[in-house]
C-alpha atoms as an extended CHARMM CRD file, in Angstrom:
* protein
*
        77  EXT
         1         1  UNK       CA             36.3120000000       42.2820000000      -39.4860000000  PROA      1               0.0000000000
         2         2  UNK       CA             35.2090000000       40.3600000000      -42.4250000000  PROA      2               0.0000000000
         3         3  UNK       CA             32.1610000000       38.8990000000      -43.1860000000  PROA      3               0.0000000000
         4         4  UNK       CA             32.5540000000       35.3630000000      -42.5880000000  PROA      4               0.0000000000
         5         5  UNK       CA             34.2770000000       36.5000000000      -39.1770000000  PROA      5               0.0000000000
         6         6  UNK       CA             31.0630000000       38.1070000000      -38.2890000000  PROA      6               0.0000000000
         7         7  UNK       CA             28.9470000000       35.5260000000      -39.1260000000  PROA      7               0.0000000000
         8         8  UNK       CA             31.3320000000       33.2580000000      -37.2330000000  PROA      8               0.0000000000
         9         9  UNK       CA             30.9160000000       35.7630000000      -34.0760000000  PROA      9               0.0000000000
        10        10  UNK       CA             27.1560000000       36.6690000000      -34.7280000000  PROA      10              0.0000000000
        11        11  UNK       CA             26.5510000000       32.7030000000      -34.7070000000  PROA      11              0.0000000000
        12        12  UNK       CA             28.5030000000       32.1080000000      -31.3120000000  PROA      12              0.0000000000
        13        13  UNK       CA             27.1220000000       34.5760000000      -29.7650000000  PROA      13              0.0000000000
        14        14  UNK       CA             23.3360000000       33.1360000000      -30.2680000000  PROA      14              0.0000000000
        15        15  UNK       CA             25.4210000000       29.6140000000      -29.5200000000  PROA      15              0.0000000000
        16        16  UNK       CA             26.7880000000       31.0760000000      -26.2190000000  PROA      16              0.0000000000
        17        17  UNK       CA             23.2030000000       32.4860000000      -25.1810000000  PROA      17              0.0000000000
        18        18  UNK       CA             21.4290000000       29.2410000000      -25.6020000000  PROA      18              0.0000000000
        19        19  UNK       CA             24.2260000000       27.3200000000      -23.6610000000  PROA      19              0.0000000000
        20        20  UNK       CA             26.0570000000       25.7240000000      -26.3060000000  PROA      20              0.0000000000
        21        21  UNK       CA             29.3280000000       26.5360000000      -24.9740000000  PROA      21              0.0000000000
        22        22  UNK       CA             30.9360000000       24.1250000000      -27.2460000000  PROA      22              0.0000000000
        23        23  UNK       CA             29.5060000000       25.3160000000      -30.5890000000  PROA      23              0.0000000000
        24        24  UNK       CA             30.2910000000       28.8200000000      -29.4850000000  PROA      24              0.0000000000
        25        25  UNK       CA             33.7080000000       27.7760000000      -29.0010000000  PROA      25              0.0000000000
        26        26  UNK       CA             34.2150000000       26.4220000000      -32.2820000000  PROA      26              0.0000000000
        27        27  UNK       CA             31.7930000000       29.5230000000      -34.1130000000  PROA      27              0.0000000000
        28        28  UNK       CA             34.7470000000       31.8510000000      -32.4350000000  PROA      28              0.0000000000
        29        29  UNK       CA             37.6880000000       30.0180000000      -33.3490000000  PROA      29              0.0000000000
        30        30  UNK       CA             36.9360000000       30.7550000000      -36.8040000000  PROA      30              0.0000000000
        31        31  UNK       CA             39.1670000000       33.4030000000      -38.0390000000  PROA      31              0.0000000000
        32        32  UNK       CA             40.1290000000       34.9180000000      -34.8530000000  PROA      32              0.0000000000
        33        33  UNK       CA             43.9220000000       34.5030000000      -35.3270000000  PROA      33              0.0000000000
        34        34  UNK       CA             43.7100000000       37.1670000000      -38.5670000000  PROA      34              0.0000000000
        35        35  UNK       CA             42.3180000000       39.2410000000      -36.1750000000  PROA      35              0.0000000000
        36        36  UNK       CA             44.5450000000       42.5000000000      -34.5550000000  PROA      36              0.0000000000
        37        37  UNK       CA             44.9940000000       42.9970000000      -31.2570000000  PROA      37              0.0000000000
        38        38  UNK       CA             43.6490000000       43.6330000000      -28.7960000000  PROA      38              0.0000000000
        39        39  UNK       CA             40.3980000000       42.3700000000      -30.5710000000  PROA      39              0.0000000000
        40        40  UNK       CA             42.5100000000       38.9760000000      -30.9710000000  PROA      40              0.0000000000
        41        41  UNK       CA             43.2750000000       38.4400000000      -27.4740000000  PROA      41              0.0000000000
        42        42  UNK       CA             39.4850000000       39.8770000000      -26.4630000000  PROA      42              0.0000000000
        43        43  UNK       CA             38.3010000000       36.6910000000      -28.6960000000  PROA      43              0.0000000000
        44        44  UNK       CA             40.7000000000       34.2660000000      -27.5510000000  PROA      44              0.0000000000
        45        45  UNK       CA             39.4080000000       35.1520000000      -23.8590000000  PROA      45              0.0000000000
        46        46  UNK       CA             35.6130000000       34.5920000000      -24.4430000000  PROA      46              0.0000000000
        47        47  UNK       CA             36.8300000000       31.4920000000      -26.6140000000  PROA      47              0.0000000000
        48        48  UNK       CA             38.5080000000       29.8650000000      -23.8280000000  PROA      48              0.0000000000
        49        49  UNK       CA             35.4020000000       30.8250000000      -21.3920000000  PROA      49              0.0000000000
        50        50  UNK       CA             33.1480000000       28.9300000000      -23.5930000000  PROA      50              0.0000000000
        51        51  UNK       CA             35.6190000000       26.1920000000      -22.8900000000  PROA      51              0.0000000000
        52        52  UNK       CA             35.5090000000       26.5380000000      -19.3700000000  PROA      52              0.0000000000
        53        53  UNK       CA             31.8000000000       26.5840000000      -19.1380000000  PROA      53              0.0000000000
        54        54  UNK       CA             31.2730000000       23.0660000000      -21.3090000000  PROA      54              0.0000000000
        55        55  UNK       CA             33.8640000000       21.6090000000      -19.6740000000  PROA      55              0.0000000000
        56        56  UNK       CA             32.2620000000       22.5220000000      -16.6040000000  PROA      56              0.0000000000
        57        57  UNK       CA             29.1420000000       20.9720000000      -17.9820000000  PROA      57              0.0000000000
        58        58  UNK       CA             30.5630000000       17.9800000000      -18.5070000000  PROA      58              0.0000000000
        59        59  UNK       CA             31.7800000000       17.5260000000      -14.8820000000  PROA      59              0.0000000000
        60        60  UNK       CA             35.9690000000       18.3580000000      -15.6660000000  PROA      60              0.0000000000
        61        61  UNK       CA             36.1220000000       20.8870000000      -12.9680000000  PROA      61              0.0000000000
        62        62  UNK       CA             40.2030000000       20.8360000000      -13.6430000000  PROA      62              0.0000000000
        63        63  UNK       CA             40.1660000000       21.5300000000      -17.3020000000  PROA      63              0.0000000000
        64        64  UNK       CA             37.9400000000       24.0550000000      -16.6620000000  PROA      64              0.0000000000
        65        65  UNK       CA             39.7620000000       25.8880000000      -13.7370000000  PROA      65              0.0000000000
        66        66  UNK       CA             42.8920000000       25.7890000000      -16.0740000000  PROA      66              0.0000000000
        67        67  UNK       CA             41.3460000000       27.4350000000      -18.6060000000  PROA      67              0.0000000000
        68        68  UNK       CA             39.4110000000       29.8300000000      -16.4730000000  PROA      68              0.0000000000
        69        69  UNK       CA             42.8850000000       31.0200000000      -15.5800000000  PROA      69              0.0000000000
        70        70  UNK       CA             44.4750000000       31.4870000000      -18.8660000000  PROA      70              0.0000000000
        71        71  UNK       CA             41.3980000000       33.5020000000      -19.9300000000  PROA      71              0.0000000000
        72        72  UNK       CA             41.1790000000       35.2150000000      -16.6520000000  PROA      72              0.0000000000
        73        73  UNK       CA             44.9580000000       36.4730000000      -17.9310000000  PROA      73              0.0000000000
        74        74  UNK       CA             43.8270000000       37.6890000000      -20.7280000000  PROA      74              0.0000000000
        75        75  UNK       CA             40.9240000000       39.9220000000      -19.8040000000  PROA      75              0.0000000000
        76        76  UNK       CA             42.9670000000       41.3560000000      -16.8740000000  PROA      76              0.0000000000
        77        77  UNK       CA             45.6310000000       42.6240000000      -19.6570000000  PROA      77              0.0000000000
């Protein structure tokens, strides 16, 4: 993982924690498609569960749900 990827990831991470879903999501989506798998589809998965969770926030319970099932896919694999 390169360096800027694991700033990227360290930075979400602390995003994620304090319950910025959003800027976790967009910390994440740096870099993760040069990533292998399964480590690719791993990120992807916690990406779209940031998703999930500020679009919860936000009151888009169907956004959300759609999402929570593509991840869901993707951490059952």
């Amino acid at each position: 993982m390169s360096m800027t990827l694991m700033t990227s990831w360290e930075q979400g991470v602390r995003d994620f924690n304090q319950g910025s879903y959003w800027h976790a999501h967009e910390s994440w989506e740096r870099g993760w498609k040069d990533l292998a798998e399964p480590m690719k589809m791993h990120l992807q998965a916690l990406i779209q569960v940031a998703a999930v969770l500020h679009h919860f926030g936000r009151g888009k319970p169907g956004p959300a749900m759609a999402l929570c099932r593509l991840a869901l896919e993707k951490i059952e694999k």
